[in-house]
C-alpha positions in Angstrom: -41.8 -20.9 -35.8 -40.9 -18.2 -33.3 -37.1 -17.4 -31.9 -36.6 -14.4 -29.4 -33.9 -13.6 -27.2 -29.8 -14.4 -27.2 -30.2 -17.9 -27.4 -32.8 -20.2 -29.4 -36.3 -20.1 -27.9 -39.0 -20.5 -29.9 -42.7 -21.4 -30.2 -44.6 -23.3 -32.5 -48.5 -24.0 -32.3 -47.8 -26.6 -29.3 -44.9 -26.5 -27.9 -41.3 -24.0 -26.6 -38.8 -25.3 -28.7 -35.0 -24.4 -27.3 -31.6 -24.7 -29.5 -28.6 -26.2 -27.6 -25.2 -26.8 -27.4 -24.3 -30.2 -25.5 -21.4 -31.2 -24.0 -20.7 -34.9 -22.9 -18.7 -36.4 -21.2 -18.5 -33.7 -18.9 -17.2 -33.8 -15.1 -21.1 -32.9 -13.9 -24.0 -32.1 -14.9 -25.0 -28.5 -15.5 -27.3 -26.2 -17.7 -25.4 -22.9 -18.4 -25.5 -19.8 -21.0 -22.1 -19.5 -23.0 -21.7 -16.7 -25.0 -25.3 -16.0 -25.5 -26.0 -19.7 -26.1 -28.2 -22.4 -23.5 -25.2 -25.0 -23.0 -25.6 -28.3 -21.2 -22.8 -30.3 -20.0 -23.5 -33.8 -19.4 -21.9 -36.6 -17.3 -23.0 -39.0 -20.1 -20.7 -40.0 -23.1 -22.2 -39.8 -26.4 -22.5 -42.8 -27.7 -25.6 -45.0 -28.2 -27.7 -42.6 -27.6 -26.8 -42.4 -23.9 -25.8 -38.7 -23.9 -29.7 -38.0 -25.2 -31.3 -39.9 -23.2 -29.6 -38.3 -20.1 -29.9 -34.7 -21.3 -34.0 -35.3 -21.2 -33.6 -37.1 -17.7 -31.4 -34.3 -16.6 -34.1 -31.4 -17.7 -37.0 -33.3 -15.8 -35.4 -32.9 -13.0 -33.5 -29.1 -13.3 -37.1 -27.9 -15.2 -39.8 -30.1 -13.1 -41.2 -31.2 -16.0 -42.1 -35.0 -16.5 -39.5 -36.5 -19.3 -42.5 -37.4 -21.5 -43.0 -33.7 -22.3 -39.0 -33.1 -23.1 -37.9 -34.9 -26.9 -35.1 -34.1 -28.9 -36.3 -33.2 -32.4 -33.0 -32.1 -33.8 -29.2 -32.9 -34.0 -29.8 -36.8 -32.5 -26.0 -37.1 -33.4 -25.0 -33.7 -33.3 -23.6 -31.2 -30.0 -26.5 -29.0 -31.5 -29.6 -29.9 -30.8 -33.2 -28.5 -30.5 -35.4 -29.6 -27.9 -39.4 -29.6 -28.1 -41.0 -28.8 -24.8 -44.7 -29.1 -25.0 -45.8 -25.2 -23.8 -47.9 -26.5 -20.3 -44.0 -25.9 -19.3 -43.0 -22.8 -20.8 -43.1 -21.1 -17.1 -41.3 -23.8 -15.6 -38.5 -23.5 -18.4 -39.1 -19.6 -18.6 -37.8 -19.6 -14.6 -34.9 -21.8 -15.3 -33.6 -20.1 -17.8 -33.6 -16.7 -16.3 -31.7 -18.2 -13.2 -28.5 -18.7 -15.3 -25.7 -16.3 -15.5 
């Protein structure tokens, strides 16, 4: 697997496969870069999987990508996770993520 740039963004055979930092429980919803690493703040509490599952809803809609194309492949019960987006969507993530301050 690939990484490149400040944050994790990588690449295997298939898909773009991002390293984040979640926060739940969060006041809104937002998709941020925090000292050089892709945050997402999440309305969601985590617990029961609800925080994931919104995360995924959440980047559908910010990355206009359908949700079956977004899974969470790492840190299920962690605040780091990695996410595997299958690579038909790297421009629409590409976009997003330059857009951030």
């Amino acid at each position: 697997m690939f990484f490149s740039g400040d944050f994790g963004v990588g690449f295997d055979e298939w898909h773009m496969v991002l390293v984040v930092k979640v926060k739940p429980n969060s006041r809104a919803n937002k998709l941020s870069r925090e000292n050089g690493v892709l945050t997402i703040r999440i309305h969601a509490p985590a617990q029961e999987g609800k925080a994931n599952k919104a995360i995924v809803e959440f980047l559908s809609e910010v990355m206009d990508i359908p949700k079956s194309y977004i899974e969470i492949v790492g840190g299920l019960t962690s605040a780091n996770k990695r996410l595997s987006i299958h690579d038909k969507y790297t421009a629409n993530v590409e976009a997003v993520i330059n857009k951030l301050d």
